[in-house]
N, C-alpha and C positions, 0 to 999 in steps of 0.2 A: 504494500500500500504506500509508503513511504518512499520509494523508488518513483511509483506510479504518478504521486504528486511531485516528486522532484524532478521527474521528467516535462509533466504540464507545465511546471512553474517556466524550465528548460524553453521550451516553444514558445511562450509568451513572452521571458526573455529575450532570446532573439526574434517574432517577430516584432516586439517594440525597438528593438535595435537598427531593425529593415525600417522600420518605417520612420523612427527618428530621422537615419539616413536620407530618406526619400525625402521629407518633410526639409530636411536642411538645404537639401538638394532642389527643392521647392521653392525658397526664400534665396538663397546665391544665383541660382540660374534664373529665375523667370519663368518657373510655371512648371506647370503639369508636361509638356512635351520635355521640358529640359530636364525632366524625373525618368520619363521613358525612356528617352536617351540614355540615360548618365548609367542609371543601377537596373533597369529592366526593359532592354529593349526587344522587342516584338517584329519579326521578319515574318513571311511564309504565311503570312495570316490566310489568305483563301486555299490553302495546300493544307495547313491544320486544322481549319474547319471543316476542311471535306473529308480528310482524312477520318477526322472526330467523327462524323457524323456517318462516313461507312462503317468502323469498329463500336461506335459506340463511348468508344474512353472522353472523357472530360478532354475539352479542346485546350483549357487552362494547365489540365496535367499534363498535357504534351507541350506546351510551351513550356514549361517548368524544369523538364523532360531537359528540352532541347537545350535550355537556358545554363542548365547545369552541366548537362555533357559537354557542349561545345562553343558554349557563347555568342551561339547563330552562327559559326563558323562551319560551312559546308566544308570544306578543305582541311577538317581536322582529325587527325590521325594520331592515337595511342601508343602507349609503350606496347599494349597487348595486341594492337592492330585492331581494332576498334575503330571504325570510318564515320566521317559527314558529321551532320546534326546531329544526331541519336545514338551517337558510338556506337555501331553496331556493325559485328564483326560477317567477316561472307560468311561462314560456317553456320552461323545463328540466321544470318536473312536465308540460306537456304531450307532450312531446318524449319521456317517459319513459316516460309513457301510452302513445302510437301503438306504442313498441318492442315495450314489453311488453304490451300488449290490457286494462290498467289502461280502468276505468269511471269517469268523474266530470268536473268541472268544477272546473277548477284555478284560482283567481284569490286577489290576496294576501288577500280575506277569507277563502277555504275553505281555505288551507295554516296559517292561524294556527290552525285546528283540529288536536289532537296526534296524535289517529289519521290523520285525511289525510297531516298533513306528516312523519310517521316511516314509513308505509305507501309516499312515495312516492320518503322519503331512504334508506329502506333499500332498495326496488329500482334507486334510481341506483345505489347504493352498489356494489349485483349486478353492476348490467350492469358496471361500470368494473371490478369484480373479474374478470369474465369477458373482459372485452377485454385487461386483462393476464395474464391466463392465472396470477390468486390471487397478482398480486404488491402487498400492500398498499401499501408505499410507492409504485408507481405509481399505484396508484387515490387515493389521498389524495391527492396530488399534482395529477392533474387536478380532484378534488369541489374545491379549494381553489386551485386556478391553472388552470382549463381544461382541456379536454380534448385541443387542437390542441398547448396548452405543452408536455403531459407527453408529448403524442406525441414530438413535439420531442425532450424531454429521453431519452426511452424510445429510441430511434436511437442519440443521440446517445451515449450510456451504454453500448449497445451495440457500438458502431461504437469509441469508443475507450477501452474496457475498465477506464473508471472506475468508482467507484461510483455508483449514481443520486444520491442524497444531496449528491455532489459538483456535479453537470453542473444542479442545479436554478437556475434565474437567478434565480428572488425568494427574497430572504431570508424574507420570510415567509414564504413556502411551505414553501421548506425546512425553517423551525422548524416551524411546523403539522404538516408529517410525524412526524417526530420527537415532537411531545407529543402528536398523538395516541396513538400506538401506546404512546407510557410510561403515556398517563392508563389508555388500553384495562389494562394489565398491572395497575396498579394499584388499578382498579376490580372486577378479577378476584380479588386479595387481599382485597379488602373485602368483597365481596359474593359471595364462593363459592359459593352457592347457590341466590340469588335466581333464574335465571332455568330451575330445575328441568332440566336438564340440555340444554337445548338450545344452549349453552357449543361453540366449534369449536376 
């Protein structure tokens, strides 16, 4: 229990931190545009809502997504070979293809394409929603520590009636849960409309 709240306390933490941020960034630049710019800026926008809207996933969690993998950088490439937007390796956009009856050829040239690599990060993003049955921190968890890990930790969270948040073994992971879903919230304040109602 005490974890549980020390973790909430944790999120509201940092999102008053994002939002001070923004908020300062609000008052030096000149507005709400020079906010989006500076700490949250938003590309692919009709590419993420359509995407959002054939899988299903919240269009604000693939911006969040993207925000965090790659800073809207198409052109970006990991230590682990992870490509584009949505770091997402060929191995896995193939894997994602067979699942779901996806057409194309995945290799790290065609994922540095924005429509390929958000079209194939938002259906991973699906299935892993679907395999936890809509529980985001579980699917973030695996896009961002595997799939076998979060199983792992998914059991295990279960079985002894921690919170997931807790039982995560990579600290990184764990923070990446955690700021995606703050940046998702706060990209949703900023942009309340951009994505025409296709918003979950």
């Amino acid at each position: 229990m005490a974890r549980s709240i020390s973790r909430i306390v944790r999120r509201l933490v940092l999102a008053l931190i994002v939002l001070a941020v923004a908020a300062g960034a609000f008052v030096a630049f000149g507005g709400v545009d020079a906010v989006r710019r500076a700490a949250f800026p938003l590309q692919y926008e009709e590419i993420i809502a359509k995407e959002a809207s054939a899988t299903g996933v919240d269009p604000y969690l693939i911006a969040a997504v993207v925000h965090a993998e790659s800073g809207f950088d198409p052109e970006a490439v990991s230590g682990a070979g992870a490509v584009g937007l949505m770091q997402v390796k060929p191995s896995t956009a193939r894997s994602i293809a067979r699942i779901t009856g996806m057409s194309g050829t995945y290799s790290k040239k065609t994922l540095k394409d924005p429509e390929t690599n958000i079209r194939v990060g938002a259906a991973y993003l699906a299935y892993l929603l679907e395999r936890y049955d809509g529980e985001v921190s579980f699917a973030l968890a695996a896009y961002n520590g595997g799939l076998s890990n979060a199983d792992v930790w998914a059991d295990e969270a279960k079985a002894s009636g921690k919170a997931f948040q807790d039982v995560i073994a990579f600290p990184e992971t764990a923070s990446y849960v955690e700021k995606v879903q703050v940046q998702r919230d706060v990209y949703r304040v900023l942009y309340p409309n951009v994505f025409g109602g296709v918003s979950r």
